[in-house]
C-alpha positions in Angstrom: -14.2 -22.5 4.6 -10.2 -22.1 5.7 -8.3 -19.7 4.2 -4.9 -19.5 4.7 -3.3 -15.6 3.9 0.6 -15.7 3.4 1.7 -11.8 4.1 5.6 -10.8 4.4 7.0 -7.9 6.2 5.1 -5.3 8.6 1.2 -5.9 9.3 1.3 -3.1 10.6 1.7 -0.6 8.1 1.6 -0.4 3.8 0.6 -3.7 2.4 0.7 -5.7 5.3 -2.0 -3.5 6.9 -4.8 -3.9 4.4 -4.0 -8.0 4.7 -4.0 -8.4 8.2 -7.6 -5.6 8.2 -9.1 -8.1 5.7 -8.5 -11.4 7.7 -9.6 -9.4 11.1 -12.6 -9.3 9.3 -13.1 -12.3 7.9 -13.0 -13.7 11.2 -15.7 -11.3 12.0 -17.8 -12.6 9.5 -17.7 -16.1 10.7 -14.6 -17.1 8.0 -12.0 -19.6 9.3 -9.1 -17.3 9.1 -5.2 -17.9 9.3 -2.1 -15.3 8.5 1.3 -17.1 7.8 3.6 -14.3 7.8 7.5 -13.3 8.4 6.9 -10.1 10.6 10.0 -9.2 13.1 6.8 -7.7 15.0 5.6 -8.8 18.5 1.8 -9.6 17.0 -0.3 -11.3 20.0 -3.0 -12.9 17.9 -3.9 -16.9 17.7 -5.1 -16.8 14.1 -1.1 -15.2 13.1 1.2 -18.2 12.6 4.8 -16.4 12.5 7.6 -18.4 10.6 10.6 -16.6 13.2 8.8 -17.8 16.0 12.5 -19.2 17.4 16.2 -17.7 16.6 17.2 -20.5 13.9 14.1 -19.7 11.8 14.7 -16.2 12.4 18.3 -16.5 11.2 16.6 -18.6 8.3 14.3 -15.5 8.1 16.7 -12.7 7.8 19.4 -14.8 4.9 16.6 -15.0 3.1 15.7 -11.8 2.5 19.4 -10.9 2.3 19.7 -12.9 -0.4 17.0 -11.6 -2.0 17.9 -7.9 -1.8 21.5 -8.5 -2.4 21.0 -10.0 -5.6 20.3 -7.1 -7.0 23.3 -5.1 -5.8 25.6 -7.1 -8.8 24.6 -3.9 -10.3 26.5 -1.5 -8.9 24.8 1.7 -11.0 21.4 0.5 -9.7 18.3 2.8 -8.5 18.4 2.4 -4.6 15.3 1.6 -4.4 13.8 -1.7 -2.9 14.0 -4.7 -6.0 12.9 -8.3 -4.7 13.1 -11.3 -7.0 11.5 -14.0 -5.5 14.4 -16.6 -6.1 14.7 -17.7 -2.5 11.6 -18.1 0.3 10.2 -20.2 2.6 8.6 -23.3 1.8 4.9 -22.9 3.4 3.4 -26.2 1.9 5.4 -28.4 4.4 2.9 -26.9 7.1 0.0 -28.3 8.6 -2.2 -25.1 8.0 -1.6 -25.8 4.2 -2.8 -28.7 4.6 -5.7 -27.9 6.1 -6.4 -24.7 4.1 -9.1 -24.5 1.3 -7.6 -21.7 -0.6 -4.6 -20.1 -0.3 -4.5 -16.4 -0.4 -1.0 -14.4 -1.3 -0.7 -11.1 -0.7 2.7 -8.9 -0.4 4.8 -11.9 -0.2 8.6 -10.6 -1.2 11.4 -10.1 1.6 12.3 -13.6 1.3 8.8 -15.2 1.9 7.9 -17.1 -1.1 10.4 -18.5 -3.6 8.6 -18.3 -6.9 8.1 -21.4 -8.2 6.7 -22.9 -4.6 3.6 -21.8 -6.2 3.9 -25.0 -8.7 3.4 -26.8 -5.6 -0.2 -26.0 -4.2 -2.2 -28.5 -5.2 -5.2 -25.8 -3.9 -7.1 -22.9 -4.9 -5.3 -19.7 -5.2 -5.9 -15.9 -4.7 -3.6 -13.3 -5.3 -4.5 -9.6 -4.4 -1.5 -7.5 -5.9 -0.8 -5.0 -3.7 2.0 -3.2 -6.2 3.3 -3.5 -9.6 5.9 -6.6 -8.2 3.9 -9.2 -9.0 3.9 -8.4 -13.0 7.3 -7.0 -13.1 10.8 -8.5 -13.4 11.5 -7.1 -9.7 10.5 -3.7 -9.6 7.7 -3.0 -7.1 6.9 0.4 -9.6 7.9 0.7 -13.1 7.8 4.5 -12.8 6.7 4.9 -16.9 8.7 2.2 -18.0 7.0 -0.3 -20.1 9.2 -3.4 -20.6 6.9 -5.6 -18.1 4.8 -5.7 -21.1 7.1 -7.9 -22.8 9.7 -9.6 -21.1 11.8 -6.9 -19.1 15.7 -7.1 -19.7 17.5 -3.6 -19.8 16.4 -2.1 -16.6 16.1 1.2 -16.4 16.2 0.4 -11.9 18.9 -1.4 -12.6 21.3 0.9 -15.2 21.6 -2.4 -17.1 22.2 -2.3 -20.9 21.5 -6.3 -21.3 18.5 -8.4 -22.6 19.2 -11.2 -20.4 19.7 -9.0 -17.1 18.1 -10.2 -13.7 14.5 -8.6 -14.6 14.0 -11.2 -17.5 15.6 -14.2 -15.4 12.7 -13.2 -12.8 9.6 -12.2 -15.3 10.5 -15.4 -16.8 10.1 -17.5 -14.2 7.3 -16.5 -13.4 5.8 -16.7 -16.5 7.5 -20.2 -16.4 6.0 -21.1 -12.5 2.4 -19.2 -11.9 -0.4 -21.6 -12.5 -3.2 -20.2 -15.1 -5.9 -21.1 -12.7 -4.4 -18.4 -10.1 -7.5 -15.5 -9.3 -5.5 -12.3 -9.6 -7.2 -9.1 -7.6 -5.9 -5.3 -8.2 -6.7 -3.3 -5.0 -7.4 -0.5 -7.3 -8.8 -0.5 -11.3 -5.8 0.9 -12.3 -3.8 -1.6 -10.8 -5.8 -4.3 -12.7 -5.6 -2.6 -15.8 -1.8 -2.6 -15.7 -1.9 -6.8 -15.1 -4.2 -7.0 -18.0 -1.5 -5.5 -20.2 1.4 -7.1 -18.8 3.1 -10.5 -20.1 3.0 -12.4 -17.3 -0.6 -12.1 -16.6 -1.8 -12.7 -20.1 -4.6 -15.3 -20.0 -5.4 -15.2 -16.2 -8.6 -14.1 -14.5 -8.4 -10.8 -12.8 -10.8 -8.8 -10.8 -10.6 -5.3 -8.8 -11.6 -5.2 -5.2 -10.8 -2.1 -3.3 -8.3 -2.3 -0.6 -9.7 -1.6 3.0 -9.7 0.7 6.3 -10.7 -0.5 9.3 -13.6 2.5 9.9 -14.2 1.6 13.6 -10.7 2.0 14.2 -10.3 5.0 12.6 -12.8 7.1 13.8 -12.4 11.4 13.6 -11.7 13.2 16.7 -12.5 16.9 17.4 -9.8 18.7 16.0 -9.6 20.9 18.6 -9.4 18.0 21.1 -6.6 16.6 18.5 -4.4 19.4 18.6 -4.6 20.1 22.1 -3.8 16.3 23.2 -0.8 16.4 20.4 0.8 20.1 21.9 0.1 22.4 18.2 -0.9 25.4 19.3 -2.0 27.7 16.3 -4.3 29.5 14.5 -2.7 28.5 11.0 -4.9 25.6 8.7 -2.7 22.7 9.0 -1.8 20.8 5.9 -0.6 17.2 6.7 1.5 14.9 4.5 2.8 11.3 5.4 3.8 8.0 4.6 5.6 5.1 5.5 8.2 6.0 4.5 8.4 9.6 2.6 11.9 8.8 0.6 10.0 6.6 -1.3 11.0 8.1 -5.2 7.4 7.2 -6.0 5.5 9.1 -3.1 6.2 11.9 -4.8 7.2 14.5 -1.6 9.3 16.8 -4.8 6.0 17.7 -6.0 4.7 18.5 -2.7 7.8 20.9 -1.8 7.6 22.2 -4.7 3.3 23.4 -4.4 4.8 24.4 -1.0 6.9 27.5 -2.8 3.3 28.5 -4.2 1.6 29.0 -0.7 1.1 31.9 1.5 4.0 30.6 4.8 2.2 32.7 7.5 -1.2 30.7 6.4 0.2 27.3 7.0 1.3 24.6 9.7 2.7 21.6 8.3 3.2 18.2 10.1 4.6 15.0 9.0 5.0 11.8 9.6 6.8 9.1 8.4 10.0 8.3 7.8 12.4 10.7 6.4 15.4 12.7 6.5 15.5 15.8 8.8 17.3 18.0 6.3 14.2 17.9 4.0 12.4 20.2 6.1 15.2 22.6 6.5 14.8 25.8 4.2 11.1 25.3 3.4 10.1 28.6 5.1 7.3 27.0 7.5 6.4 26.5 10.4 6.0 22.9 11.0 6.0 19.5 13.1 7.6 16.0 12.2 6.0 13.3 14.2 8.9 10.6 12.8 7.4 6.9 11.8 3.9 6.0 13.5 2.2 2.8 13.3 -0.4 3.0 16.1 -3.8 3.7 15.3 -4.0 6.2 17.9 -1.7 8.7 16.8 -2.6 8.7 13.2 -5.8 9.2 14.1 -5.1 12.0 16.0 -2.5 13.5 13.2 -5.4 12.7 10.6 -7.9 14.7 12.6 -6.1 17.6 13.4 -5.5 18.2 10.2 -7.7 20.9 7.6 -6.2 18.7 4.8 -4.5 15.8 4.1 -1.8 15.8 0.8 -1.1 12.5 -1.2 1.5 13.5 -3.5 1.9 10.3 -4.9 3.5 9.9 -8.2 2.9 5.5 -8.7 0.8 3.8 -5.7 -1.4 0.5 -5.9 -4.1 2.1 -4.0 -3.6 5.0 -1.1 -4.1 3.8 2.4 -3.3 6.8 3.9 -5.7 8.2 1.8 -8.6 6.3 3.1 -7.4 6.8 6.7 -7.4 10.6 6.3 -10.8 10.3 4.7 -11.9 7.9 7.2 -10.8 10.3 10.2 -13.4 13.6 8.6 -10.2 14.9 6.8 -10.6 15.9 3.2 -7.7 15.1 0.7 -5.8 16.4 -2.2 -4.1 14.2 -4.6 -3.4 13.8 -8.3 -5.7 12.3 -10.8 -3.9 9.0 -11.5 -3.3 5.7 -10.5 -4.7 4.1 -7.6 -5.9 7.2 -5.8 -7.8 8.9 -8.8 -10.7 5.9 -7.8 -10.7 7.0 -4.1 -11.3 10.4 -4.1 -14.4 12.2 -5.5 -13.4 15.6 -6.9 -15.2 18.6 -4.7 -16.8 16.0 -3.5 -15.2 14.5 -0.7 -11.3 16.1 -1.7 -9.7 17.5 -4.4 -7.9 15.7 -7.4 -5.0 17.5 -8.9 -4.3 17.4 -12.6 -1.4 14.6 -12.8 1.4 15.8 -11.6 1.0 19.4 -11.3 2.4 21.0 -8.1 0.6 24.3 -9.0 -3.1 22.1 -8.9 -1.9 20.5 -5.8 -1.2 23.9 -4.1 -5.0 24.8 -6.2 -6.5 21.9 -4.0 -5.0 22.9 -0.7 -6.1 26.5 -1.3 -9.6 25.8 -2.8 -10.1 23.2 0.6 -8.8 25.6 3.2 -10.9 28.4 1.9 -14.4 27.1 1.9 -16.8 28.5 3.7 -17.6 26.4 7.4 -20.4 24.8 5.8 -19.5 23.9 3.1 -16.4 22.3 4.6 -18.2 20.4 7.1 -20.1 19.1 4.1 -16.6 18.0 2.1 -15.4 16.4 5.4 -19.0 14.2 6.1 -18.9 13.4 2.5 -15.0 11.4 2.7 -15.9 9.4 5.7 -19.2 8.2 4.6 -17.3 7.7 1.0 -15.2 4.9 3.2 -18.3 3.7 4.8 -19.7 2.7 1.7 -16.9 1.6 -0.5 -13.7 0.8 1.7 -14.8 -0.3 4.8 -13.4 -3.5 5.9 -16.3 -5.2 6.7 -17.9 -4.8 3.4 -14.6 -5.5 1.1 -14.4 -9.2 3.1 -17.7 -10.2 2.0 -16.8 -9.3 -1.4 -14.0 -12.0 -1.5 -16.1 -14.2 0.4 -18.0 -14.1 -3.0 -15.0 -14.8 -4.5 -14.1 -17.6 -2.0 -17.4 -19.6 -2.8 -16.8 -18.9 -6.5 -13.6 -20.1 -6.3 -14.8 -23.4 -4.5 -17.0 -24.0 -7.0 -15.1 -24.2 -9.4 -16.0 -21.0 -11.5 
């Protein structure tokens, strides 16, 4: 059994991470394994096959994701947020490793990767795990409320356009127009896969839920005391800790968390970040704090996770919640809101808290009711998420569910 995974952008952090976790172990479990990606990362690995691997094809690389973004920017009174269209990529089934590939395996594949209708071209099986709303939308990775991916797009709210015919519908079309029936769609979360089940362009296909993954060796917890020492916090205050690739994301949802912030006691409190953002959002919030910038290592985030008394996912829209799982993973409890991809992660009182959606006054309720539970029953909360990730999310066990699906798929079922 080969399976081919086609991943763009970073595997080392947001979508690219739960790919490149799933094909590690695959590999593990005996799978023939291969990741065809467009990473500007350094990745020493024989089982990555990088399409920049000189400067022409990284030129190549970089137009065409140019082109891609900059389509959008016609608009001039669009959202700035990240739109991909999927009109230009690169055409993987000249390789050999298609050819030798039994099923071919998409995940996040914008940034210029995958033009589209190169899907009418495999002439092999094909799994698509969605890891955000692009996949069913007319460029948008989030709709953010707005429901015209149910039809056919046209008058983007992302993009301020008032026309039917706008860039959304030329994209939703054509994939309506270019994605095979026989494609197996996969949602990382249920709420994901309800979405796709609603949406035009995924009328008629067959789609499944399987939980994205967290490497649970790799993110082991460390004594928080140990954790704070090795990263320089010295204090006595519970530490609340919020991050994110990237924290200017509109959908992460930080407003909501600055805005539980005004509700809590500052002299209680040590806040770190991480993540990228803008300095000036810290400035004025009253507490004392630490921003640790952008971290990818596995190290450090398991050392911010661990330190930590709890972790906030303020997330407004997300697919799933890696970070989530990570915090979890690491013995640290979470509060986020009961919605999307995270309400099927955490177990309220359980293992975290889950605030109602999107009240900043129950998020501030779930970092007070966390903090102030008794040692006990803490501890309790804190066994309870990582053994939650041991038994649902754990890399390992999410491979040999699509393994299942692999042979199914095979077989022609």
């Amino acid at each position: 059994m080969k399976i081919l995974h086609i991943v763009a952008g970073k595997l080392s952090g947001g979508a690219g991470r739960g790919a490149y976790w799933l094909h590690q172990a695959l590999i593990d479990s005996g799978i023939e394994s291969l990741l065809l990606t467009n990473t500007k990362e350094n990745i020493i690995d024989e089982h990555i096959i990088n399409i920049n691997k000189n400067f022409k094809e990284r030129v190549f690389s970089i137009v065409r994701n140019q082109i891609d973004q900059n389509i959008s920017h016609l608009y001039k009174k669009r959202e700035k947020l990240i739109f991909s269209t999927g009109l230009i990529g690169f055409d993987f089934t000249k390789l050999q490793v298609y050819k030798d590939a039994d099923i071919i395996h998409l995940h996040w594949i914008n940034s210029g990767m995958l033009d589209i209708k190169i899907l009418q071209k495999i002439k092999k099986p094909v799994i698509w795990t969605m890891r955000d709303m692009w996949p069913m939308t007319g460029g948008c990775h989030y709709t953010m409320g707005c429901t015209k991916f149910l039809a056919l797009c046209g008058e983007c709210q992302q993009l301020h356009s008032s026309s039917k015919y706008d860039l959304s519908r030329l994209v939703l079309q054509r994939k309506l127009k270019y994605l095979p029936k026989t494609i197996k769609i996969v949602g990382i979360s249920s709420w994901l896969s309800n979405e796709a089940k609603k949406s035009s362009v995924f009328q008629g296909f067959d789609i499944r839920t399987i939980d994205n993954n967290v490497n649970s060796k790799e993110f082991l917890p460390i004594d928080k005391k140990i954790a704070r020492e090795i990263l320089g916090i010295k204090t006595k205050k519970k530490i609340i800790l919020v991050g994110a690739s990237n924290l200017k994301d509109f959908y992460k949802g930080f407003n909501k968390y600055l805005e539980a912030l005004k509700l809590l006691d500052k002299q209680k409190y040590f806040l770190c970040f991480f993540g990228n953002s803008d300095t000036e959002i810290f400035d004025g919030i009253g507490f004392e704090y630490r921003d640790f910038g952008f971290l990818n290592d596995t190290i450090s985030l398991r050392l911010l996770y661990s330190c930590a008394d709890v972790f906030v996912a303020p997330s407004l829209m997300e697919a799933f919640g890696k970070t989530i799982v990570e915090s979890m993973s690491c013995k640290t409890p979470v509060v986020c809101f009961d919605a999307t991809g995270p309400k099927d992660i955490v177990r309220d009182k359980i293992d975290g808290y889950k605030a109602k959606a999107f009240s900043s006054r129950d998020l501030a309720s779930g970092i007070e009711w966390i903090v102030n539970l008794d040692k006990e029953t803490y501890t309790t909360l804190c066994s309870s998420a990582r053994e939650r990730v041991e038994m649902k999310f754990d890399s390992y066990l999410i491979a040999q569910t699509y393994i299942n699906l692999y042979k199914e798929v095979l077989n022609g079922e």
